[in-house]
VOBA-1610 file (N, C-alpha, C; in pm, whole numbers, padded with zeros to 5 digits, always signed):
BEGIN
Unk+00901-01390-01181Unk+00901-01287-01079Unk+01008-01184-01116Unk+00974-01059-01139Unk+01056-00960-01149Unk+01169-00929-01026Unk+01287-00902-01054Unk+01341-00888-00957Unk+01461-00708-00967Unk+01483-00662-00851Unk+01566-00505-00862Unk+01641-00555-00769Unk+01808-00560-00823Unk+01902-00572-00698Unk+01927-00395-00675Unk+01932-00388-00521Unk+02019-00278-00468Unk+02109-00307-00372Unk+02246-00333-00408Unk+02358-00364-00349Unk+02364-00509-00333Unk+02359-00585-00217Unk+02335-00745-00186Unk+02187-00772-00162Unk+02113-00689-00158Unk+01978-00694-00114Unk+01886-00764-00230Unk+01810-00825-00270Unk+01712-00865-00342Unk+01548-00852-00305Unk+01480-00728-00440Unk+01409-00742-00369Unk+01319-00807-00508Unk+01161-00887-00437Unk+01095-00947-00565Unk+00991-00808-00598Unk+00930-00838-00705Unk+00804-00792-00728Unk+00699-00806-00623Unk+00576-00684-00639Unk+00533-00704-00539Unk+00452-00843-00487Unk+00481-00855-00318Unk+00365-00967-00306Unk+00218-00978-00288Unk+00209-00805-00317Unk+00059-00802-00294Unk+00030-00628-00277Unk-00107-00587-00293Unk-00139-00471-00328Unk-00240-00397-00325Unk-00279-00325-00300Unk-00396-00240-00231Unk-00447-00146-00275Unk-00524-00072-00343Unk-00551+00084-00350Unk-00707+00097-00306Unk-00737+00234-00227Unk-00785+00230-00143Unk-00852+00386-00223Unk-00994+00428-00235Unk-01046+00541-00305Unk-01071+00662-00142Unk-00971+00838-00187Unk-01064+00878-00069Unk-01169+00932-00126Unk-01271+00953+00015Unk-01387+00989-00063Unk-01419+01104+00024Unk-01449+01208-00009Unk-01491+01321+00054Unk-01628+01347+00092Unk-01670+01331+00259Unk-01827+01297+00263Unk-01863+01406+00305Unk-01810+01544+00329Unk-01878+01674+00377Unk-01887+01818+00317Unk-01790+01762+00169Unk-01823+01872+00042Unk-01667+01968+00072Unk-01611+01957+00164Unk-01466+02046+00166Unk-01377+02001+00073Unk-01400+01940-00042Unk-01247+01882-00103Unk-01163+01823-00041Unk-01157+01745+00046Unk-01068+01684+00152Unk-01124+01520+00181Unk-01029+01418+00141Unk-01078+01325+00212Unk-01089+01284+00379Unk-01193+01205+00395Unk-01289+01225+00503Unk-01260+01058+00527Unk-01262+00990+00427Unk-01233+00797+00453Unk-01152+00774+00339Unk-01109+00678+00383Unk-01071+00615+00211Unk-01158+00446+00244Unk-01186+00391+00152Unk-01283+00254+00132Unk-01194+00227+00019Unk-01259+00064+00015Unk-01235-00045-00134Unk-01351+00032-00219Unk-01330+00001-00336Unk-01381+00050-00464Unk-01544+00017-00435Unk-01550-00098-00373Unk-01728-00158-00321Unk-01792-00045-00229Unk-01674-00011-00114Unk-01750+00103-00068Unk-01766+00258-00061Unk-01725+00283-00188Unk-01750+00419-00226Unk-01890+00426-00207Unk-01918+00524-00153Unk-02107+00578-00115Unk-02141+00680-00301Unk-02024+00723-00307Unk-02103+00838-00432Unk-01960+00834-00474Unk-01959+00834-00582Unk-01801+00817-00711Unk-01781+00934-00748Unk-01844+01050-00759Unk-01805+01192-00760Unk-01747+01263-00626Unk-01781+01203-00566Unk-01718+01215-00416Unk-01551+01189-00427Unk-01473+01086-00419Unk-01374+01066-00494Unk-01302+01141-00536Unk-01202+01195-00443Unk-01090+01281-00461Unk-00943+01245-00470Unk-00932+01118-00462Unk-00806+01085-00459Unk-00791+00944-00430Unk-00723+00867-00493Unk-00648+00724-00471Unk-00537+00672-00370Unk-00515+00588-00269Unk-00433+00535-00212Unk-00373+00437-00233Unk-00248+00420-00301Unk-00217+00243-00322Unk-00085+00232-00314Unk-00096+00090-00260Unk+00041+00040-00153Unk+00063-00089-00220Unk+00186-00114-00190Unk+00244-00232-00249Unk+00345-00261-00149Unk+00311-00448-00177Unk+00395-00527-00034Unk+00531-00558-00083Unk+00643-00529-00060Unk+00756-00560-00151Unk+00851-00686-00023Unk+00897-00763-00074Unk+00976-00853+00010Unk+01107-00937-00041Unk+01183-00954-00023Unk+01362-00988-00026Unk+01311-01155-00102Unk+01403-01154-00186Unk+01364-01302-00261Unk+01440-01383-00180Unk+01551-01347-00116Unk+01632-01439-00065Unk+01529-01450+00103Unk+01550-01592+00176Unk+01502-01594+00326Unk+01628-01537+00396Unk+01621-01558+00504Unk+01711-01534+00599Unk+01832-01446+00610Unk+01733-01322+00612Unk+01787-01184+00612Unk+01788-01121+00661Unk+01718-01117+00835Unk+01723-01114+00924Unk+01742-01192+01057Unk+01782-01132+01147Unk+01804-01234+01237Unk+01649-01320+01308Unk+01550-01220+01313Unk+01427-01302+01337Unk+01316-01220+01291Unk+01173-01319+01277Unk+01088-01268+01162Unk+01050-01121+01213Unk+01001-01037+01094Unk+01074-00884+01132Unk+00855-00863+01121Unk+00793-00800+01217Unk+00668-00786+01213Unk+00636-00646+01069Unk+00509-00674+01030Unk+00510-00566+00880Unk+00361-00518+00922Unk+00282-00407+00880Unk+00154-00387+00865Unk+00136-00304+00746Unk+00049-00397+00652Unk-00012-00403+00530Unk-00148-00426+00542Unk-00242-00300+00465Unk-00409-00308+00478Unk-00472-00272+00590Unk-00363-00186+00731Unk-00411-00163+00830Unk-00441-00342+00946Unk-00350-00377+00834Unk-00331-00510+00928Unk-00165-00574+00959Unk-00146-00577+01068Unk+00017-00606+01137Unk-00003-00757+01143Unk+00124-00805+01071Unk+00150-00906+01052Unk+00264-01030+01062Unk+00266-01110+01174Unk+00444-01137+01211Unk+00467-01269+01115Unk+00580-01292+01010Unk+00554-01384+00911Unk+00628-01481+01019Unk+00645-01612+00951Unk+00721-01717+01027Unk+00840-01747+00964Unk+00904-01645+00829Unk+01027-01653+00721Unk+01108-01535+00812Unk+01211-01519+00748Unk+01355-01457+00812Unk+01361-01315+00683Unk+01282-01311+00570Unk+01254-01210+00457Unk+01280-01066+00502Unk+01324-00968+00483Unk+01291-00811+00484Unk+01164-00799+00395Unk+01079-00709+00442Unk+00959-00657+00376Unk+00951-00466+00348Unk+00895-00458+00290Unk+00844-00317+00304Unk+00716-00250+00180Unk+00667-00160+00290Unk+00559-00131+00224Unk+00573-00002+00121Unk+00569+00022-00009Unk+00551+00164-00062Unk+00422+00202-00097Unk+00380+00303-00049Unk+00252+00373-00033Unk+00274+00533-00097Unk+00148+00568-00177Unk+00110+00707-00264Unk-00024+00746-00312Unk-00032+00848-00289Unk-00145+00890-00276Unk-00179+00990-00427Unk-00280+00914-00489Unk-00290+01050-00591Unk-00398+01083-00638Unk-00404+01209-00617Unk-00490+01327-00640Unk-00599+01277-00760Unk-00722+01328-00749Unk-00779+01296-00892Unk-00815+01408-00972Unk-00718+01419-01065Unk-00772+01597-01105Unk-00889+01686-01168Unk-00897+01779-01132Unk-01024+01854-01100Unk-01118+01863-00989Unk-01058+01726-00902Unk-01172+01759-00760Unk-01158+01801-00651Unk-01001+01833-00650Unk-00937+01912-00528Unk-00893+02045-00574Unk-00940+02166-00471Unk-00906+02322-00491Unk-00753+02296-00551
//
């Protein structure tokens, strides 16, 4: 497991990970949804990528009580004492946005 100290903090590699396609369904260059790769309707549609990564403290008990997180549009209260956090980015796919 990869690990990045910043200060006393430890954090691991991610625990998990997401990217999410938008897809533009009304022809403005603008995403309209973003879906899993299964539900793209039309792949030229496809203007841009979303992907998130679950990052969490290698050490437990780093808070005083389990700290609630939402990852995948899903909120989640763990039963560990961990800091979590999510980094999320969005990128463009070039040539299909003005």
């Amino acid at each position: 497991m990869q690990e990045a100290h910043y200060g006393k903090c430890y954090f691991a590699a991610a625990l998990s990970s997401q990217c999410h396609e938008a897809e533009d369904t009304d022809g403005d260059k603008a995403a309209n949804r973003y879906v899993s790769a299964n539900g793209v309707g039309t792949w030229g549609n496809v203007v841009s990528v979303k992907a998130q990564l679950l990052l969490a403290t290698v050490k437990d008990n780093m808070t005083t009580a389990p700290q609630a997180y939402t990852f995948n549009a899903v909120t989640t209260t763990p039963t560990d004492r961990r800091l979590r956090t999510v980094l999320s980015s969005v990128i463009t796919v070039r040539n299909r946005v003005p």
